[in-house]
C-alpha positions, -999 to 999 in steps of 0.1 A, spaced: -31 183 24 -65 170 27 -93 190 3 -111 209 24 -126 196 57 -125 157 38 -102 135 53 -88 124 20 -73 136 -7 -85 138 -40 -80 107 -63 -63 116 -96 -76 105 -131 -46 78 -139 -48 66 -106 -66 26 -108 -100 29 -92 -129 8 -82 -163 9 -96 -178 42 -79 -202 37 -52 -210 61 -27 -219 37 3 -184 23 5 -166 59 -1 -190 76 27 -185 43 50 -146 43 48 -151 83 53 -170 73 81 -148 49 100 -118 73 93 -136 106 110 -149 77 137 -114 67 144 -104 101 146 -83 96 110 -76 112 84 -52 113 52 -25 136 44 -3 143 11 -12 141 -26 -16 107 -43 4 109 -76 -17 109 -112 3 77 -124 -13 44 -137 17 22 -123 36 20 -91 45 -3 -61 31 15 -29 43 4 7 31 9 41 52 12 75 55 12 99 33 -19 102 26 -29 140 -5 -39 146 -36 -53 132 -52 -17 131 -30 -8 108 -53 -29 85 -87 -17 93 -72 20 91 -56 13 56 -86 -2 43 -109 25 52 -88 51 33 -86 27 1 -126 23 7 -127 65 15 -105 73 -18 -120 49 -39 -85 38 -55 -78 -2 -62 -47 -20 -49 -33 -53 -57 -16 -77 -34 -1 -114 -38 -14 -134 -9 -11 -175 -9 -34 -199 -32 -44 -221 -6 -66 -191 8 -84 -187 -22 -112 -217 -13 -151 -211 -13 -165 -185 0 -133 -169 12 -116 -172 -22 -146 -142 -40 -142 -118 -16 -102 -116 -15 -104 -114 -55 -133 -81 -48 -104 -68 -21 -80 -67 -48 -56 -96 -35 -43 -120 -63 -33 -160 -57 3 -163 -58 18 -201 -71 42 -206 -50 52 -233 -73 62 -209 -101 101 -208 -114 94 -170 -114 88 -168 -76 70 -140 -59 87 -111 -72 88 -123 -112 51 -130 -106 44 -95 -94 66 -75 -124 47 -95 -147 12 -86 -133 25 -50 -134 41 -51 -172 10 -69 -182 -14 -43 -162 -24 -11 -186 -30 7 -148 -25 -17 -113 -13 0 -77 4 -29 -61 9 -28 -20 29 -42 3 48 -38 37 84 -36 36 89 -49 68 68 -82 59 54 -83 95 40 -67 126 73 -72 146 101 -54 152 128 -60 126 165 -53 119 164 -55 79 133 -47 57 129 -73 32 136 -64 -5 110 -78 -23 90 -41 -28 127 -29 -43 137 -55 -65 98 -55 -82 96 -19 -86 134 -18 -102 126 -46 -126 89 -33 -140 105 0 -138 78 18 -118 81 41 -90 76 36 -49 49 51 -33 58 57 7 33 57 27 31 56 66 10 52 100 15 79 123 -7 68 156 5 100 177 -15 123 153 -41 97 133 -25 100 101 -22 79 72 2 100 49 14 101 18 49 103 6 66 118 -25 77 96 -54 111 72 -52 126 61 -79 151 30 -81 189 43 -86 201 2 -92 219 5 -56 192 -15 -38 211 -8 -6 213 29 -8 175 33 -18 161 11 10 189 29 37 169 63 25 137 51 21 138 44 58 152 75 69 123 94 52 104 68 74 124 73 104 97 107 122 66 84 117 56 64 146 36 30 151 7 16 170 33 -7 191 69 5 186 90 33 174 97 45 141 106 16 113 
């Protein structure tokens, strides 16, 4: 549930957060109620965890997810590629949380992010399952195998356009059958509907 009349939920004290500033929490706030938005669940009061976002079909889903990380005042990490980080661009992805990834590194994507988290004393660290705005058979398993190996848990969390709601899933752990977890991970998904498409 949301607190009150807000359209978010209150942030927990172990959760990662941002500096406080009240412009940016009243202006994601703002776009949200604009938008006709609004957050639902309970964020958990953990330091650690890999939080993902479906189903992802559209470029809205963007601006809606980043007004309710700007409204909540939590901080997220993501991996994005190291070419991108060049002058001026390169600042501003490093304020929005997102981290150069060397693609060159024997550890690969997913060693690089279980090391961030294991090296991290709190760190929230986002991606989309589905690793793109089309429609897709498989999601990819990159979100399972770096929660299973830094031993942290998921965070579901999904777009529902029909009623304007960002909500917020309970806690999944990893059982070690990486088929299994992702087959009900996507059932739990299976209600929530897109911008463009179906459910995931």
């Amino acid at each position: 549930m949301t607190a009150g009349n807000d359209v978010v939920p209150p942030l927990p004290p172990s959760a990662p957060r941002v500096r406080p500033n009240p412009f940016t929490r009243w202006l994601g706030r703002a776009i949200l109620r604009l938008g006709g938005w609004h957050v639902a669940g309970s964020l958990p009061d953990l330091p650690k965890l890999v939080l993902i976002a479906a189903p992802h079909s559209s470029n809205w889903d963007g601006v809606w997810g980043f007004a309710a990380k700007l409204a909540l005042g939590f901080e997220v990490r993501v991996l994005g590629k190291a070419q991108l980080f060049w002058w001026p661009l390169g600042p501003v992805l490093r304020r929005l949380g997102v981290i150069p990834i060397d693609r060159s590194s024997p550890q690969g994507t997913v060693g690089q992010a279980v090391a961030m988290i294991r090296a991290s004393e709190r760190i929230w660290y986002a991606l989309a399952p589905e690793g793109t705005r089309k429609p897709v058979e498989r999601w990819k398993s990159g979100f399972w195998k770096i929660a299973h190996e830094a031993q942290v848990p998921i965070l579901p969390a999904y777009f529902h356009y029909p009623e304007r709601r960002i909500g917020i899933g309970p806690l999944f752990h990893t059982s070690g059958d990486m088929a299994a977890d992702i087959a009900a991970l996507r059932a739990w998904y299976a209600p929530w509907m897109g911008k463009h498409r179906g459910t995931v």
